[in-house]
PDB file of N, CA, C and O in Angstrom, chain B, residues numbered from 101:
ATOM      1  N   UNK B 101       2.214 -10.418 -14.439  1.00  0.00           N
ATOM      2  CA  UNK B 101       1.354  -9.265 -14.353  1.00  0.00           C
ATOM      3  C   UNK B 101       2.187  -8.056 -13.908  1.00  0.00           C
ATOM      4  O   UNK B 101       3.092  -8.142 -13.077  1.00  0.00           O
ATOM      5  N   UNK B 102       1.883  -7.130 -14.410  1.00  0.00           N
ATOM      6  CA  UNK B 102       2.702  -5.671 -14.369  1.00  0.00           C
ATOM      7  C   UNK B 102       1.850  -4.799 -13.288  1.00  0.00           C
ATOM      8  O   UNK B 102       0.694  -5.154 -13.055  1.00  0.00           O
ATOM      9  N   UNK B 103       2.441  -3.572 -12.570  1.00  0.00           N
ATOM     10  CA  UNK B 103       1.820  -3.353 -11.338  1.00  0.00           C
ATOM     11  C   UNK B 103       0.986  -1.874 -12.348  1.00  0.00           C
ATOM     12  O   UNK B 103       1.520  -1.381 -13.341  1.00  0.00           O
ATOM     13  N   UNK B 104      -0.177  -1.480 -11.859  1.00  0.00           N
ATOM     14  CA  UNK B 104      -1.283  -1.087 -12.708  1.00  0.00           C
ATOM     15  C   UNK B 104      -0.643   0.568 -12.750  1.00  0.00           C
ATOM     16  O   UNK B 104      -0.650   1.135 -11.657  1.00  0.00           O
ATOM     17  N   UNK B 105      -0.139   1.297 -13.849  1.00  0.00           N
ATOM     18  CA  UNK B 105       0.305   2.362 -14.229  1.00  0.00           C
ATOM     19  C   UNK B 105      -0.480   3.690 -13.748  1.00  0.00           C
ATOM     20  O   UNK B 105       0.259   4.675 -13.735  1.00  0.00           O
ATOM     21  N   UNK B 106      -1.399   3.860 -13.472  1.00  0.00           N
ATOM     22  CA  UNK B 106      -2.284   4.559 -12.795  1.00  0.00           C
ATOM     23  C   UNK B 106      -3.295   4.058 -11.920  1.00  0.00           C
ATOM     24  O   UNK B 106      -4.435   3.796 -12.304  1.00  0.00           O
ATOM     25  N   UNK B 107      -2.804   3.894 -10.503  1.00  0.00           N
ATOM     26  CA  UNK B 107      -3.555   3.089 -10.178  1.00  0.00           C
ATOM     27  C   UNK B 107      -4.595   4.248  -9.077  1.00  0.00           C
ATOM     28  O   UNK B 107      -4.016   5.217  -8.587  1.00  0.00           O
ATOM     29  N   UNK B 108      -6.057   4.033  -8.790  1.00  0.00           N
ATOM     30  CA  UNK B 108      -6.642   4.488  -8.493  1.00  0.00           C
ATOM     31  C   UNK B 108      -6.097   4.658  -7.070  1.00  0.00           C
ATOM     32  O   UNK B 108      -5.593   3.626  -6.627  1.00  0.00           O
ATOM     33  N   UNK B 109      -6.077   5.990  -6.036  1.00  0.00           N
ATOM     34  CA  UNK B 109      -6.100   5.899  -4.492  1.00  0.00           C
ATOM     35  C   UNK B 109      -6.495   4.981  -3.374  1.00  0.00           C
ATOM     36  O   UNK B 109      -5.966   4.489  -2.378  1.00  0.00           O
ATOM     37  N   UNK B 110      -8.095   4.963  -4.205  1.00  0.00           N
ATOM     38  CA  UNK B 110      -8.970   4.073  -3.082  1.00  0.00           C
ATOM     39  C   UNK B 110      -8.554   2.449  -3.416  1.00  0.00           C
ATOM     40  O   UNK B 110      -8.556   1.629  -2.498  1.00  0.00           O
ATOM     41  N   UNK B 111      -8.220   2.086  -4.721  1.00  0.00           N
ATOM     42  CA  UNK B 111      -8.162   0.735  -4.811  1.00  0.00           C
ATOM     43  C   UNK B 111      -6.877  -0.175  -4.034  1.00  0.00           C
ATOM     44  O   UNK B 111      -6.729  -1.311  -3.582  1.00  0.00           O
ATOM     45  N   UNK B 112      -5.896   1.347  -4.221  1.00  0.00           N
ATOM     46  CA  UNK B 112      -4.239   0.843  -3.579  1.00  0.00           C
ATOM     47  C   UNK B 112      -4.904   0.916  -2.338  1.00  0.00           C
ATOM     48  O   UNK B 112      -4.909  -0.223  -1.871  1.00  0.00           O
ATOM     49  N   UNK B 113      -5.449   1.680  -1.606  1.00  0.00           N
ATOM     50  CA  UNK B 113      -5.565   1.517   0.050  1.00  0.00           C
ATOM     51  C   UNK B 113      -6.551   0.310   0.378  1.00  0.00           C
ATOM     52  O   UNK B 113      -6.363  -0.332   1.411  1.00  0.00           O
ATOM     53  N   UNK B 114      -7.300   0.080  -0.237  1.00  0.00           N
ATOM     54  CA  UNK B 114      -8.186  -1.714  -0.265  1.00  0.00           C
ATOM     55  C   UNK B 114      -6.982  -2.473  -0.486  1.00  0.00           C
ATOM     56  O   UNK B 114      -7.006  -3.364   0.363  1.00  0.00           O
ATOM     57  N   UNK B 115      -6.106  -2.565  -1.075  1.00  0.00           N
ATOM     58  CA  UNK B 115      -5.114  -3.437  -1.298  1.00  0.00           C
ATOM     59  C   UNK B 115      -4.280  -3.470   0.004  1.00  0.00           C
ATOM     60  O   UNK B 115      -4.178  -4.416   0.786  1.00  0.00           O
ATOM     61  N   UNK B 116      -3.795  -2.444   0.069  1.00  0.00           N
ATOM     62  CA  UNK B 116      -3.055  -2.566   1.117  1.00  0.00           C
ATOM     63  C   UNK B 116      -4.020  -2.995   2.504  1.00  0.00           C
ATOM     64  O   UNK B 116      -3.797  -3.986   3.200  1.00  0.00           O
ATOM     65  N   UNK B 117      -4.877  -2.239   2.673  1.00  0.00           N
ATOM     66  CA  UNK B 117      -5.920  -3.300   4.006  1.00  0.00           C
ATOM     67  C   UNK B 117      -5.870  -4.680   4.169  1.00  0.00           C
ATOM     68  O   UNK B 117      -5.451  -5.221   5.192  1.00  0.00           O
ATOM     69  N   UNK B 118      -6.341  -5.339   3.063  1.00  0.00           N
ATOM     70  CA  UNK B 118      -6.261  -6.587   2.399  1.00  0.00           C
ATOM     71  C   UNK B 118      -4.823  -6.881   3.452  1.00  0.00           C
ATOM     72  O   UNK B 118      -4.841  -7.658   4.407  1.00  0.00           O
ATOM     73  N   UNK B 119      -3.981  -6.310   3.147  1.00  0.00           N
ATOM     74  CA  UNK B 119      -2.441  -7.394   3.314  1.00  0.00           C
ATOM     75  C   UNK B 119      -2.047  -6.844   4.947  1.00  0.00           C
ATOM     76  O   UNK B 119      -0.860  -6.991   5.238  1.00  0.00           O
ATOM     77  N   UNK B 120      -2.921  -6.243   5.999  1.00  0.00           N
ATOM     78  CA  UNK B 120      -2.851  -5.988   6.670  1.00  0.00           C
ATOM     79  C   UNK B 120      -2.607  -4.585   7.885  1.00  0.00           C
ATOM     80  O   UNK B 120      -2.587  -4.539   9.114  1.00  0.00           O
ATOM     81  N   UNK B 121      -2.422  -3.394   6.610  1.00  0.00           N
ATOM     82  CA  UNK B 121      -2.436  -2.695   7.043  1.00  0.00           C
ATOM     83  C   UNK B 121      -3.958  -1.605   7.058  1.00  0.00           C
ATOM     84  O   UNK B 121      -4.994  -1.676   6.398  1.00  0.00           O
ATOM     85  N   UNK B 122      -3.537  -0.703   8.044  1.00  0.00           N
ATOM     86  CA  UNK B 122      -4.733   0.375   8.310  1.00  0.00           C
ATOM     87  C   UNK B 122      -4.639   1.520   8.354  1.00  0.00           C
ATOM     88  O   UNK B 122      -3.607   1.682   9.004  1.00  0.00           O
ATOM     89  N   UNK B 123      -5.123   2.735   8.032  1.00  0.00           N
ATOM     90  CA  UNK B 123      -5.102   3.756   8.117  1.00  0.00           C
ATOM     91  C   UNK B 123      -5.416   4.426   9.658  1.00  0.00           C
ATOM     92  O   UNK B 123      -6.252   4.247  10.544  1.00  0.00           O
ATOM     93  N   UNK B 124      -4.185   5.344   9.424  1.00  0.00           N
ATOM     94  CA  UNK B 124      -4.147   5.786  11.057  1.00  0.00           C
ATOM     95  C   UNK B 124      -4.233   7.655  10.715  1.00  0.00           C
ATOM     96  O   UNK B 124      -4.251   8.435  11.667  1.00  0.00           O
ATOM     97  N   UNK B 125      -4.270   8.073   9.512  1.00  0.00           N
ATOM     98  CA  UNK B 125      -4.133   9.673   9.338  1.00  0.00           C
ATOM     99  C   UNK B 125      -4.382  10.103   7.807  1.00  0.00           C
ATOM    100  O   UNK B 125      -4.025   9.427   6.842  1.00  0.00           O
ATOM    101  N   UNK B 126      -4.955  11.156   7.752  1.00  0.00           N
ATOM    102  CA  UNK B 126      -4.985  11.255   6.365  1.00  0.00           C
ATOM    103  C   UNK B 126      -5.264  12.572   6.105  1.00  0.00           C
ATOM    104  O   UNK B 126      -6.260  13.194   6.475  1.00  0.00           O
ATOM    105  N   UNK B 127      -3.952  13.135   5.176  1.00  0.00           N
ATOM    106  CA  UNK B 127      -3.776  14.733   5.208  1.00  0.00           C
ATOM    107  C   UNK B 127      -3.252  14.337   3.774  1.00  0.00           C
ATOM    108  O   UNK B 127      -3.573  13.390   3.055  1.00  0.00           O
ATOM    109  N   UNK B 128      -1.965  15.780   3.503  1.00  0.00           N
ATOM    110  CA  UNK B 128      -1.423  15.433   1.973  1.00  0.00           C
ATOM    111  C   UNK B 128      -0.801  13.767   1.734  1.00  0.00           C
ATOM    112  O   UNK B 128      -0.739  13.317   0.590  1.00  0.00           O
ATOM    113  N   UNK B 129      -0.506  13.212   2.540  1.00  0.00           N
ATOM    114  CA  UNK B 129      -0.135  11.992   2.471  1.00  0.00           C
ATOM    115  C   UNK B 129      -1.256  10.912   3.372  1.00  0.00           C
ATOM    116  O   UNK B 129      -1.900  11.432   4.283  1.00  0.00           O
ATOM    117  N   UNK B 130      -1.409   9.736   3.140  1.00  0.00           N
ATOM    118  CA  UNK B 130      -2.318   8.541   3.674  1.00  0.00           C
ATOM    119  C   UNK B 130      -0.934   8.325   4.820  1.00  0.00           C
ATOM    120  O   UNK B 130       0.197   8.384   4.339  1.00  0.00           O
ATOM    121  N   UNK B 131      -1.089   8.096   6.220  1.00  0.00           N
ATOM    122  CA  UNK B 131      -0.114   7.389   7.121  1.00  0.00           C
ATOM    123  C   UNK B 131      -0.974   5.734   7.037  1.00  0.00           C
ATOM    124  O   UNK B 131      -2.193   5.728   6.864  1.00  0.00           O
ATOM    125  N   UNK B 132      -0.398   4.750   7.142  1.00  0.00           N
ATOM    126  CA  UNK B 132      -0.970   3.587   7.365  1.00  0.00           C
ATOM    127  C   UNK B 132       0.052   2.922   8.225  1.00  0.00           C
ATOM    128  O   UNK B 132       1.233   3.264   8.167  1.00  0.00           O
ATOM    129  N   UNK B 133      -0.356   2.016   8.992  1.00  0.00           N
ATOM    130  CA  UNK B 133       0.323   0.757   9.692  1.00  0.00           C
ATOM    131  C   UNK B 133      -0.072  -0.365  10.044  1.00  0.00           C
ATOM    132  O   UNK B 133      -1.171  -0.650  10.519  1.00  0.00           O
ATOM    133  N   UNK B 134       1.247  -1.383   9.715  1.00  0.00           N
ATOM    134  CA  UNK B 134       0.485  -2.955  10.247  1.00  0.00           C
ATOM    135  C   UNK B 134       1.168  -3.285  11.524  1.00  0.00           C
ATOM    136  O   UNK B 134       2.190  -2.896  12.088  1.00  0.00           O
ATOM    137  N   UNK B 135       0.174  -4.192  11.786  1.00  0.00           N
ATOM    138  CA  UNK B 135       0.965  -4.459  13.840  1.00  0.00           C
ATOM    139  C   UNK B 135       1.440  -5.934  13.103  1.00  0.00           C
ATOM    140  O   UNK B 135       0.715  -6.794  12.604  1.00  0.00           O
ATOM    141  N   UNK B 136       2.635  -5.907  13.200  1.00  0.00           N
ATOM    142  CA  UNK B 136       3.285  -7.641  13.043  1.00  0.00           C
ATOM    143  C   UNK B 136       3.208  -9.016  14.464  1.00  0.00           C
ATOM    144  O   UNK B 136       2.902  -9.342  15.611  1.00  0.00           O
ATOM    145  N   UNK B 137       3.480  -9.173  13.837  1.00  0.00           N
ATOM    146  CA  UNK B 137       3.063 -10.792  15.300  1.00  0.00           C
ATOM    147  C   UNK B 137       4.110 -10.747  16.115  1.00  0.00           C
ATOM    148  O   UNK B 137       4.109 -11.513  17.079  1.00  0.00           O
ATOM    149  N   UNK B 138       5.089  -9.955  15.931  1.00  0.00           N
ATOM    150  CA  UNK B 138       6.188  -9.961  17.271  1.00  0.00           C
ATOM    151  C   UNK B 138       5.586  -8.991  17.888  1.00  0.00           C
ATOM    152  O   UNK B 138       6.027  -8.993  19.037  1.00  0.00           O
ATOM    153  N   UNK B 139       4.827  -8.170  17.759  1.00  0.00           N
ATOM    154  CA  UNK B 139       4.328  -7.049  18.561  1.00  0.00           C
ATOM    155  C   UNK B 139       4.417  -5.308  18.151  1.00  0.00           C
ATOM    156  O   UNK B 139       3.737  -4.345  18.505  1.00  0.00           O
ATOM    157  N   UNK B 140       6.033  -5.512  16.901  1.00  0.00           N
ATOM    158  CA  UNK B 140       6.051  -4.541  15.985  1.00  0.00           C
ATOM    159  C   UNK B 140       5.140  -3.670  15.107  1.00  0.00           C
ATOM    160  O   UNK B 140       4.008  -4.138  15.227  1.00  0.00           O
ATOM    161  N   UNK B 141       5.123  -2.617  14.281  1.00  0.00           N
ATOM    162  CA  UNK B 141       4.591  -2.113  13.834  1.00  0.00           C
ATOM    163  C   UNK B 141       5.440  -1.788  12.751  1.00  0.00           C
ATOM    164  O   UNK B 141       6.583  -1.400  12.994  1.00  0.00           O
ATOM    165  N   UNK B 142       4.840  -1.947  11.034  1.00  0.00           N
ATOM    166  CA  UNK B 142       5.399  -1.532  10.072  1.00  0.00           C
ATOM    167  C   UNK B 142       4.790  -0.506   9.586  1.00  0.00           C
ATOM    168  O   UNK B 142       3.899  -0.725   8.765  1.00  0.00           O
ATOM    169  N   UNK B 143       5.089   0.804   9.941  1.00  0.00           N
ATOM    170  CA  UNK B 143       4.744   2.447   8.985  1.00  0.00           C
ATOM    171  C   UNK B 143       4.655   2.206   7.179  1.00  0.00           C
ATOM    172  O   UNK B 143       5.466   1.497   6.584  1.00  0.00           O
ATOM    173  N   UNK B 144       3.411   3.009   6.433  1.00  0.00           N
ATOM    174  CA  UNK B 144       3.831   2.998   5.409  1.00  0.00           C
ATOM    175  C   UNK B 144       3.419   4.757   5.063  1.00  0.00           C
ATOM    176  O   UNK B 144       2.640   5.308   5.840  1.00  0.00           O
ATOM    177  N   UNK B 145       3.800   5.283   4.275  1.00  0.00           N
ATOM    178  CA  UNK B 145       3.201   6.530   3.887  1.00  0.00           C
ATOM    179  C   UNK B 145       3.181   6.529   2.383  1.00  0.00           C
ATOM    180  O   UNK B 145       4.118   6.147   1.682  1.00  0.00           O
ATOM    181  N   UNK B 146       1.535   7.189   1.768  1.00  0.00           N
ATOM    182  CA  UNK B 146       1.172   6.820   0.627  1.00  0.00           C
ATOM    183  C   UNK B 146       0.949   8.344   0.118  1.00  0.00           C
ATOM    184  O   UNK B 146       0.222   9.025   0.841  1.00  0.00           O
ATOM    185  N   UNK B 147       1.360   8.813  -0.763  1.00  0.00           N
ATOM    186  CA  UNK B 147       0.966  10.524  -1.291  1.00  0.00           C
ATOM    187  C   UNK B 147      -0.721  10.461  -1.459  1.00  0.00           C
ATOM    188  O   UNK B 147      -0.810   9.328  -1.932  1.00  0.00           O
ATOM    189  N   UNK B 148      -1.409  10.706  -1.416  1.00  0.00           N
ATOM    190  CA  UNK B 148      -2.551  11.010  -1.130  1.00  0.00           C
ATOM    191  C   UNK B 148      -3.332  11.963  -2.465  1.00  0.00           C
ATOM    192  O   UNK B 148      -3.841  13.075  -2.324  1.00  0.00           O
ATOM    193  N   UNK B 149      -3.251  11.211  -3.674  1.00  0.00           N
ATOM    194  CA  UNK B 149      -3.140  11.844  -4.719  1.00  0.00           C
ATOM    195  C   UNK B 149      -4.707  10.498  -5.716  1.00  0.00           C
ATOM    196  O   UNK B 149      -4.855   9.287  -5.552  1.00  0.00           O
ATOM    197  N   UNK B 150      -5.370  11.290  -6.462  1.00  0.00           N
ATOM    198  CA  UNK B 150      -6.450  10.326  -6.852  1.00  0.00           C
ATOM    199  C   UNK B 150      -5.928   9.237  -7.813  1.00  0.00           C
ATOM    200  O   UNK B 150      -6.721   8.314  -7.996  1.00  0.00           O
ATOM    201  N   UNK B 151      -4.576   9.154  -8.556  1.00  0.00           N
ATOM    202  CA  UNK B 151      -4.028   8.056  -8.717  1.00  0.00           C
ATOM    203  C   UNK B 151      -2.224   7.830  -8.492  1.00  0.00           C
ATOM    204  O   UNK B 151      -1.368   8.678  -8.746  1.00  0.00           O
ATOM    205  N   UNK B 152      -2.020   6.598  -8.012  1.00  0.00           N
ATOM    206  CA  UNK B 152      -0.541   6.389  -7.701  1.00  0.00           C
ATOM    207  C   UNK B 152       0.144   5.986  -8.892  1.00  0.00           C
ATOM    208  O   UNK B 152      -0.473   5.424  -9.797  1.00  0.00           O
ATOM    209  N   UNK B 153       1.602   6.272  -8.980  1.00  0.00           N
ATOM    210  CA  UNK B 153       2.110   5.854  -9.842  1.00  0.00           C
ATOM    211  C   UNK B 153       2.599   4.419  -9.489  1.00  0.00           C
ATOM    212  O   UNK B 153       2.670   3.925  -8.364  1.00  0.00           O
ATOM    213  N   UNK B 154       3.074   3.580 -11.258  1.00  0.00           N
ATOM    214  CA  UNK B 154       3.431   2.271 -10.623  1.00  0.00           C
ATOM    215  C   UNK B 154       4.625   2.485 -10.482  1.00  0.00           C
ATOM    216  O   UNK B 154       5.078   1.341 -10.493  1.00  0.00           O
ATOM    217  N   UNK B 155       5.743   3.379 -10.315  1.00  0.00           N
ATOM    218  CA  UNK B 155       6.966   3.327  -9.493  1.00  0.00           C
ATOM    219  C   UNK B 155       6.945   3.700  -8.589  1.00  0.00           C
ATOM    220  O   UNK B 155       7.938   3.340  -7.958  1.00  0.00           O
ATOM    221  N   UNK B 156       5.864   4.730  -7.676  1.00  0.00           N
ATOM    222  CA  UNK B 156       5.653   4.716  -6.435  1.00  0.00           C
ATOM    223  C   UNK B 156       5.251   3.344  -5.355  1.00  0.00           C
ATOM    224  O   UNK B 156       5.703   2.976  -4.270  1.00  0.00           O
ATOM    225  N   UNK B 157       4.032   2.765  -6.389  1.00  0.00           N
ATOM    226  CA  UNK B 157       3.542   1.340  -5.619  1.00  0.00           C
ATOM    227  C   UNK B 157       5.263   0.415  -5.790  1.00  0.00           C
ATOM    228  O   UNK B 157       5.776   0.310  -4.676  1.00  0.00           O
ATOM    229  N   UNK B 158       5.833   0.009  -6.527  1.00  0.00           N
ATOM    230  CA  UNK B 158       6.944  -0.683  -6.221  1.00  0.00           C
ATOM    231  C   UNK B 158       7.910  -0.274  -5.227  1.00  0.00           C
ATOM    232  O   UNK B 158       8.678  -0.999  -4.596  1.00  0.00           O
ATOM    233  N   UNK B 159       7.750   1.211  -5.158  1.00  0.00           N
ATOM    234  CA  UNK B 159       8.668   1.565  -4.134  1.00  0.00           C
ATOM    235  C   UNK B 159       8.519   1.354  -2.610  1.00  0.00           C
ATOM    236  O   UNK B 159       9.215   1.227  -1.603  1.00  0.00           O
ATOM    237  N   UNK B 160       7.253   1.387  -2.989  1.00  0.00           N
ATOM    238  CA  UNK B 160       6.411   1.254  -1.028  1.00  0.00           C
ATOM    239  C   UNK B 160       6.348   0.149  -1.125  1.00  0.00           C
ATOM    240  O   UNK B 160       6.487  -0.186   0.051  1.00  0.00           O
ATOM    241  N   UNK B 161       6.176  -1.198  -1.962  1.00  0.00           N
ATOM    242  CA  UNK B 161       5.988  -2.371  -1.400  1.00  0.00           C
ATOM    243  C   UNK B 161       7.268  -2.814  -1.061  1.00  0.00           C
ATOM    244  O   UNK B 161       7.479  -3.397   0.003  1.00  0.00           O
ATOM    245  N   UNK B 162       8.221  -2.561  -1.965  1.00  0.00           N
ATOM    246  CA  UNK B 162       9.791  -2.726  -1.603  1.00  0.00           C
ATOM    247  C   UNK B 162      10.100  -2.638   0.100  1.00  0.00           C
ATOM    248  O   UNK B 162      10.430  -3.539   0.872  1.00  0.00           O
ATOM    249  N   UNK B 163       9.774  -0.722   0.430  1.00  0.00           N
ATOM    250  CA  UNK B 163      10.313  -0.560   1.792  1.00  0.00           C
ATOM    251  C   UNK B 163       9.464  -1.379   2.681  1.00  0.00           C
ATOM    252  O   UNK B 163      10.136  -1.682   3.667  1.00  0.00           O
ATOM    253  N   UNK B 164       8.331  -1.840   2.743  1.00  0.00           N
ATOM    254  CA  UNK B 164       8.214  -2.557   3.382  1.00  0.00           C
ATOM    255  C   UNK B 164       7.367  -3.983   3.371  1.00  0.00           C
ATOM    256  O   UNK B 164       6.399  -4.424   3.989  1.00  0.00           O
ATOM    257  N   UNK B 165       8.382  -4.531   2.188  1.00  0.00           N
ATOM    258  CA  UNK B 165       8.620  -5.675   2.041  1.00  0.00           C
ATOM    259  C   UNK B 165       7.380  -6.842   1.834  1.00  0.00           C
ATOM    260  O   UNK B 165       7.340  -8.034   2.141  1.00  0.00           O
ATOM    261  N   UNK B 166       6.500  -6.042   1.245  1.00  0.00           N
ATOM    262  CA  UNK B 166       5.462  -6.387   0.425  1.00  0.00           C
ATOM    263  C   UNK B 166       5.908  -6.957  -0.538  1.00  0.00           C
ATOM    264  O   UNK B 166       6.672  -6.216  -1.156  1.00  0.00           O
ATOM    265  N   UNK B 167       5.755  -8.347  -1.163  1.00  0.00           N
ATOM    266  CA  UNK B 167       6.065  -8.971  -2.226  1.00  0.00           C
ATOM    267  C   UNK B 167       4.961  -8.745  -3.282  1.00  0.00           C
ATOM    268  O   UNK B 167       3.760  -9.000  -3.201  1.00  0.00           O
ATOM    269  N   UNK B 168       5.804  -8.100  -4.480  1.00  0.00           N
ATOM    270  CA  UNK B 168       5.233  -7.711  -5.782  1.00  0.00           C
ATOM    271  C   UNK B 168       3.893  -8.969  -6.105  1.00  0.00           C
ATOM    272  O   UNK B 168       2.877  -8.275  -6.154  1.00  0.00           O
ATOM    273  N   UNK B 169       3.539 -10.217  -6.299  1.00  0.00           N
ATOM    274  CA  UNK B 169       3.053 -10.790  -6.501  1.00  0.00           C
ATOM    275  C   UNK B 169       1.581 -10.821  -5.219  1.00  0.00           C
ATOM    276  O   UNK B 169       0.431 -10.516  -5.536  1.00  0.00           O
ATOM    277  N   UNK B 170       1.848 -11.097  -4.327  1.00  0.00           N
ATOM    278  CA  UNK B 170       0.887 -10.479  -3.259  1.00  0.00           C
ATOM    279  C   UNK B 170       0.182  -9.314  -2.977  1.00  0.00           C
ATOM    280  O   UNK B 170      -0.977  -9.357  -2.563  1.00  0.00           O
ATOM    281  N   UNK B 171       0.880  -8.114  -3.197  1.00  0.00           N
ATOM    282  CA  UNK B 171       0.456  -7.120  -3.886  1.00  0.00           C
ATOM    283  C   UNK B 171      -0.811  -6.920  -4.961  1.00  0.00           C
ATOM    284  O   UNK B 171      -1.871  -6.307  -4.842  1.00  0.00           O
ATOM    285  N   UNK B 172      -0.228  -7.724  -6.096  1.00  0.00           N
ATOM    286  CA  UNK B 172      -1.309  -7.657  -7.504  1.00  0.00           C
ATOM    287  C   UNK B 172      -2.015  -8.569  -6.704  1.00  0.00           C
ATOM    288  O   UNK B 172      -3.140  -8.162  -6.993  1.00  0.00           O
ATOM    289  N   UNK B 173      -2.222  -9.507  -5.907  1.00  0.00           N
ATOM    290  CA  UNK B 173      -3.334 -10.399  -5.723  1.00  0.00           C
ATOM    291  C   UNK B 173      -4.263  -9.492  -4.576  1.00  0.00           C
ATOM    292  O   UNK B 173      -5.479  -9.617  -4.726  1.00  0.00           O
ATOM    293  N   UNK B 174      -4.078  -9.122  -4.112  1.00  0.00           N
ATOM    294  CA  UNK B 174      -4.826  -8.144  -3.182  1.00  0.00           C
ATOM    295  C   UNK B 174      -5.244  -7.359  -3.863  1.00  0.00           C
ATOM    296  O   UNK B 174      -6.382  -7.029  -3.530  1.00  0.00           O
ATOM    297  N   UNK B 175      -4.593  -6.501  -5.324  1.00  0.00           N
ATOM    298  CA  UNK B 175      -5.243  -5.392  -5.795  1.00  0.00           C
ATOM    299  C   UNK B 175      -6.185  -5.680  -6.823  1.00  0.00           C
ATOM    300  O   UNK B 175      -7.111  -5.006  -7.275  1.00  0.00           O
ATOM    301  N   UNK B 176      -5.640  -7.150  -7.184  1.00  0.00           N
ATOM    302  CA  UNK B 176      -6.996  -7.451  -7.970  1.00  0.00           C
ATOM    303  C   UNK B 176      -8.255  -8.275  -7.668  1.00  0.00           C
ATOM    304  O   UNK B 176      -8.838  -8.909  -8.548  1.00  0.00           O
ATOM    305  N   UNK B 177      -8.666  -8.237  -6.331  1.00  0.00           N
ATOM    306  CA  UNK B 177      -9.262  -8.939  -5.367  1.00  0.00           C
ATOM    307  C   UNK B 177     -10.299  -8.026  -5.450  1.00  0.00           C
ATOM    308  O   UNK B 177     -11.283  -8.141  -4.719  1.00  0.00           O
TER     309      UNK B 177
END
């Protein structure tokens, strides 16, 4: 499965909830973060635009290490 070429705002941020993160701000860009089980926190920042591109979504799951396949299962959930 290929990551969705225009993908809607609201559906990428359900996705990303899904895999643990939350929205903490929301201006020209979405801020989100997940609290990890060591006690850490992983930042993500999403452009804040009514659809994402799919080389943006690969790029943010990349930096933080969101696996492409987990990803599509959350977004198509």
């Amino acid at each position: 499965m290929k990551f969705p070429r225009d993908a809607p705002r609201q559906r990428v941020v359900r996705a990303l909830a899904a895999l643990g993160f939350r929205v903490v701000r929301v201006g020209n860009h979405i801020a989100m973060e997940r609290e990890n089980a060591d006690g850490s926190r992983t930042p993500l920042t999403l452009p804040n635009h009514e659809v994402i591109r799919a080389s943006t979504l690969r790029a943010i799951c990349t930096q933080v290490g969101i696996d492409r396949d987990a990803f599509l299962e959350a977004y198509e959930a």
